[in-house]
Backbone as CSV, one residue per row, in Angstrom:
resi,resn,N_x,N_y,N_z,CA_x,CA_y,CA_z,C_x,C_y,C_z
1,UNK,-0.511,-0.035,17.083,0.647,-0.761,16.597,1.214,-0.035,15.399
2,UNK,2.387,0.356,15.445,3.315,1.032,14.163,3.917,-0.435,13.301
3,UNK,4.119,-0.314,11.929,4.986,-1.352,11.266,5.532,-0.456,10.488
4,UNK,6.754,-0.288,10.080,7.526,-0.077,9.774,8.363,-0.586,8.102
5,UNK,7.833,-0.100,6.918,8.621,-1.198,6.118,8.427,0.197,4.233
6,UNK,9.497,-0.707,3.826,9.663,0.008,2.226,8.457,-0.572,1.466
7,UNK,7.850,0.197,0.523,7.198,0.112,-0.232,6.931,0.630,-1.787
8,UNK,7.432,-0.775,-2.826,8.026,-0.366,-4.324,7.291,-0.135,-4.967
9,UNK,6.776,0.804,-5.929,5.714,0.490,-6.849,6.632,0.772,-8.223
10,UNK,6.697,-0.220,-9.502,7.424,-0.036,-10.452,6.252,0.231,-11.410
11,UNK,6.635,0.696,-12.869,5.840,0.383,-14.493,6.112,-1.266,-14.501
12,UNK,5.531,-1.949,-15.115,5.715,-3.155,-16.015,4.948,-3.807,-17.604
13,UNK,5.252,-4.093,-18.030,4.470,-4.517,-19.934,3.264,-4.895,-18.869
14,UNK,3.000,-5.362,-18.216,1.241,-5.456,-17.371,0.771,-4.461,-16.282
15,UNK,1.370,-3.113,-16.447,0.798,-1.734,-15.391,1.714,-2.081,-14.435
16,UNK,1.195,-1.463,-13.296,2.050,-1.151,-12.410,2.003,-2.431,-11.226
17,UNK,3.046,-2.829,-10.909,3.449,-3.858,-9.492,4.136,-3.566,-8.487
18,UNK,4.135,-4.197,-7.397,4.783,-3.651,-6.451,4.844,-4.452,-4.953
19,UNK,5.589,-4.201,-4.261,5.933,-4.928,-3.087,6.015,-4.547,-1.956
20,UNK,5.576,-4.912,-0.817,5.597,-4.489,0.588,6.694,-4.720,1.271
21,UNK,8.012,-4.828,1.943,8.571,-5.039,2.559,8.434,-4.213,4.091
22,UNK,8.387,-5.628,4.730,8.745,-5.005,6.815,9.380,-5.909,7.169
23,UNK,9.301,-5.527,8.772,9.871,-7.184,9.807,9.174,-7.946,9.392
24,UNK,8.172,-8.156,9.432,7.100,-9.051,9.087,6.984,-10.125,7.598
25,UNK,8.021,-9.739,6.896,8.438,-10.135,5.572,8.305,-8.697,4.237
26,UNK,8.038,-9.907,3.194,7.812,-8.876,1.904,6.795,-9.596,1.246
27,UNK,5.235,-9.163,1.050,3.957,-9.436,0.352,4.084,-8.586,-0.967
28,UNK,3.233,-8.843,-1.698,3.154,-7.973,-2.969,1.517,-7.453,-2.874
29,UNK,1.448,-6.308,-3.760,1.016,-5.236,-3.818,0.243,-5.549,-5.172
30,UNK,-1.315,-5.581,-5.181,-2.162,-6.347,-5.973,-3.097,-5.032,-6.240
31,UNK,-3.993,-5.082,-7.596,-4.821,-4.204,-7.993,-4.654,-2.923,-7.837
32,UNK,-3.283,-2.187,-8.276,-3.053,-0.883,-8.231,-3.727,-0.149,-9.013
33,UNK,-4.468,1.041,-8.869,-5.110,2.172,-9.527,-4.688,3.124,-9.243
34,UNK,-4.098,3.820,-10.049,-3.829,5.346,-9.841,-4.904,6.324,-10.311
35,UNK,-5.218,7.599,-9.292,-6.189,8.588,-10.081,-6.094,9.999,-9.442
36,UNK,-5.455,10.662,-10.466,-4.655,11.396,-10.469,-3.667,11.929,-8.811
37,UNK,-3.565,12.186,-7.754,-2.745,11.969,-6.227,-3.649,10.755,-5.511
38,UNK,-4.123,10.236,-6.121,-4.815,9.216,-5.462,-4.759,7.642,-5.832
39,UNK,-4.244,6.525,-4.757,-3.687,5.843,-5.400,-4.803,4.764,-4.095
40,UNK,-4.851,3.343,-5.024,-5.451,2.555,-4.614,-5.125,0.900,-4.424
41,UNK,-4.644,0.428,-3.451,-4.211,-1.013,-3.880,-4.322,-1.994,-2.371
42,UNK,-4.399,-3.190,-3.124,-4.707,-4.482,-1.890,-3.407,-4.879,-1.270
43,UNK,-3.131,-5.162,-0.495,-1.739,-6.492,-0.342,-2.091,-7.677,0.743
44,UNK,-1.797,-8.534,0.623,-2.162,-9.792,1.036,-1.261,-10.196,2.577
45,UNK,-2.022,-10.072,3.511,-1.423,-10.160,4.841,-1.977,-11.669,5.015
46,UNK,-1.193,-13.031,4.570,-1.581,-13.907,5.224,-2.779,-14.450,4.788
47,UNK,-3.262,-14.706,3.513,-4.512,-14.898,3.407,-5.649,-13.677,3.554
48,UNK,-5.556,-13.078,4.355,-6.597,-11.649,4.641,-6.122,-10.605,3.262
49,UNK,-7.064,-9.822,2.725,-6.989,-8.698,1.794,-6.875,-7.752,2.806
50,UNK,-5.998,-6.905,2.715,-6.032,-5.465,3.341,-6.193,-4.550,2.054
51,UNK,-7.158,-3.602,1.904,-7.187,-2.557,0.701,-7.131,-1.246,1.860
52,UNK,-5.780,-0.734,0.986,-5.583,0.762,1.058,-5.956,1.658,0.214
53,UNK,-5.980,3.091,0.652,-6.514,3.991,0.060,-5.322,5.061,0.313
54,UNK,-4.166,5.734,-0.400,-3.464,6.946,-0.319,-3.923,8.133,-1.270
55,UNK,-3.328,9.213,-0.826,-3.205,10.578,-1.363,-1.522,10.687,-1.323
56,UNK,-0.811,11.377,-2.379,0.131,11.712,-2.585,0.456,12.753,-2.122
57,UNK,1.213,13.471,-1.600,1.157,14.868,-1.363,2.784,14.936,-2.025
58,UNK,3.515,16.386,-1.179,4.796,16.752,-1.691,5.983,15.393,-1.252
59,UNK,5.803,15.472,-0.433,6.736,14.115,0.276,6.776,13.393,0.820
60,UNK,5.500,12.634,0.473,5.396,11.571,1.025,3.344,10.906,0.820
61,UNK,2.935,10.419,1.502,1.525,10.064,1.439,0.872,9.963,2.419
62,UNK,-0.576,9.615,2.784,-0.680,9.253,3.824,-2.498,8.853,3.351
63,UNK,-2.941,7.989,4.221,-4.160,7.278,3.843,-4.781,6.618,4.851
64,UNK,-5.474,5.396,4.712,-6.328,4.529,5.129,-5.912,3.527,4.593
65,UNK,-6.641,2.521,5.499,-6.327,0.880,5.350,-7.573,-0.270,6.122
66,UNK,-7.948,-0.782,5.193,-9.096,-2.091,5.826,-9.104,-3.015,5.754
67,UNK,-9.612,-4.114,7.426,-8.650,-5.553,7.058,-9.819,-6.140,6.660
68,UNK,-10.300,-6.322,5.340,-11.331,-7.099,4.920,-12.091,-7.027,5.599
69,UNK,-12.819,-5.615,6.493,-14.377,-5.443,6.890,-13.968,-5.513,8.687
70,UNK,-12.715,-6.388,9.202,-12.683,-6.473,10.558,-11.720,-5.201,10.963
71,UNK,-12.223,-4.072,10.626,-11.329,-3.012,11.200,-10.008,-2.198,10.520
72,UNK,-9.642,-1.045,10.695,-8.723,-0.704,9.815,-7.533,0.475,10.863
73,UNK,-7.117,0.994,9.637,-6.601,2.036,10.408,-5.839,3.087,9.724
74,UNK,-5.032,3.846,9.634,-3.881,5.002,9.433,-2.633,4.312,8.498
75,UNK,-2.455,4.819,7.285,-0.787,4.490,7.314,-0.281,6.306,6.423
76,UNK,1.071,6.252,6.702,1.346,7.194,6.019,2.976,6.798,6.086
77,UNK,3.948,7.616,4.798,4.806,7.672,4.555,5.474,8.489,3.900
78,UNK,7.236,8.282,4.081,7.645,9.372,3.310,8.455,9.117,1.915
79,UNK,8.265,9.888,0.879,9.517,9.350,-0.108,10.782,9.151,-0.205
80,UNK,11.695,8.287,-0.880,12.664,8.059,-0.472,13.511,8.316,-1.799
């Protein structure tokens, strides 16, 4: 299954926040860590934690994703 959607990460006076948008709606983007091309954060599908794992590269990212222990998979993207 592909999903398709923008993904914001801003500064804020409390670190960094951010938001998921797809078809599927717009969740927010919980426990961000950055370390150094490596970036780390949860977002909330519905009650379920999904934690991702990216690498930054030149244009874009690409990583891993786990749905709270029942399985995971691939995401990657490009900058915009």
């Amino acid at each position: 299954m592909q999903l398709f959607g923008t993904m914001t990460i801003e500064n804020s006076d409390n670190g960094l926040t951010g938001s998921v948008d797809t078809d599927m709606g717009v969740t927010s983007v919980s426990n961000i860590v950055v370390e150094g091309a490596e970036m780390k954060f949860n977002v909330d599908a519905e009650g379920m934690v999904v934690a991702f794992q990216v690498v930054f590269e030149d244009d874009g990212f690409s990583g891993q994703f786990d749905l709270s222990g029942l399985g995971g998979g691939t995401i990657s993207g490009t900058k915009r």
